[in-house]
N, C-alpha and C positions, 0 to 999 in steps of 0.2 A: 360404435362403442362395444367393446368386449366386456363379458360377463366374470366375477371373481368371488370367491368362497375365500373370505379370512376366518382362519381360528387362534387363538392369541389367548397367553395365561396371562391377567392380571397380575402386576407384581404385586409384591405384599405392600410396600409403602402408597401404593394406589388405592390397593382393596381397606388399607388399613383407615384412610382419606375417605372411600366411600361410605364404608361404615361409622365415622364419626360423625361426617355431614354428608346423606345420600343428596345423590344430583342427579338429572336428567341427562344422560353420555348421549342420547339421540342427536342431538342438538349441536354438542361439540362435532362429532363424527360427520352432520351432514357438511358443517361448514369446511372441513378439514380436507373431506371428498371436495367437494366444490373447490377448493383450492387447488386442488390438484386437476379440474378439469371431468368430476366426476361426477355421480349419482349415485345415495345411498338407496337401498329398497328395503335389505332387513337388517337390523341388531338386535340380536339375542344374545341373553347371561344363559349362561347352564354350566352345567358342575359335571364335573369327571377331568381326562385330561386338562380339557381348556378350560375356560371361563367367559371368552365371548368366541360369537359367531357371529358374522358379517357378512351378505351378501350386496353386491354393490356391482355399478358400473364404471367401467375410465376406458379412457380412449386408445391404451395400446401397456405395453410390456415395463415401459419407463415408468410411468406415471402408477401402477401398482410398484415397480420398487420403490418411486420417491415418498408414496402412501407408508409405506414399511420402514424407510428409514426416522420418517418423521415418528411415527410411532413408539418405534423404538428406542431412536437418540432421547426422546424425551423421558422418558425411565416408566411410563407408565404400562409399559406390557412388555412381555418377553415371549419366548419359543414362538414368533409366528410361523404360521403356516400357510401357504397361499396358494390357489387353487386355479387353476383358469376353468372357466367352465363354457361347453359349446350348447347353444340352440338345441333341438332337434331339427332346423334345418341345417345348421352346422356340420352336425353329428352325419345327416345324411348326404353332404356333400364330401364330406370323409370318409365316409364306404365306398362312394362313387370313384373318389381318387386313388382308394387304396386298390380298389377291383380292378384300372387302371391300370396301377404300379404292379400287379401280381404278377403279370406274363414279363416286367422287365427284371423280376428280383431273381436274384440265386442264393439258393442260403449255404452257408459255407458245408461244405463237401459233397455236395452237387452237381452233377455237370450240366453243360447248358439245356440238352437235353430233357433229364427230367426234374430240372429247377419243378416244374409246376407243379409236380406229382406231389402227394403228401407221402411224409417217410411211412417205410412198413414199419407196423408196431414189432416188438422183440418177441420172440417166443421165454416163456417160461420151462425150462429144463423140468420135465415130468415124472 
């Protein structure tokens, strides 16, 4: 299972819903994951851009789109945002890989040679 960071503005005819009759959203959200093949861990409300954050697990790249669209087609939240997020063994099997791919990358106007070198910094005119 892959790990995912949603943040999501409540729409107004949602927010306007909640503040008339407040409800427990944990509840819908876990089933909603679960239908989709997933695991919720956190829901949080907070203020500023967004209005919730969600951290959660599902099984691959699909199953958070099909998460987003149900969300959205239903008018209850807008601007998502979605995040994939790695382990820290993830994170460190991705240094490994990249440490890997270092001696085969060129970066454009490099030649094969010193692909590996870091560019010289510019001088500042004195």
């Amino acid at each position: 299972m892959n790990f995912y960071l949603m943040r999501a503005k409540v729409s107004q005819e949602a927010m306007n819903a909640l503040v008339e009759r407040p409800e427990d959203r944990l509840i819908s959200m876990t089933k909603v994951l679960q239908g989709v093949g997933g695991r919720l861990h956190y829901y949080f409300f907070c203020f500023g851009k967004y209005d919730i954050v969600l951290i959660y697990e599902l099984p691959n790249n699909v199953s958070a789109a099909a998460l987003s669209m149900v969300l959205t087609s239903s008018g209850s939240v807008t601007e998502v945002d979605t995040t994939p997020l790695l382990t820290m063994q993830e994170a460190i099997e991705s240094m490994q890989q990249a440490g890997a791919a270092m001696g085969v990358y060129r970066p454009p106007g490099r030649t094969p040679a010193d692909a590996t070198k870091a560019p010289k910094p510019k001088r500042k005119n004195a």
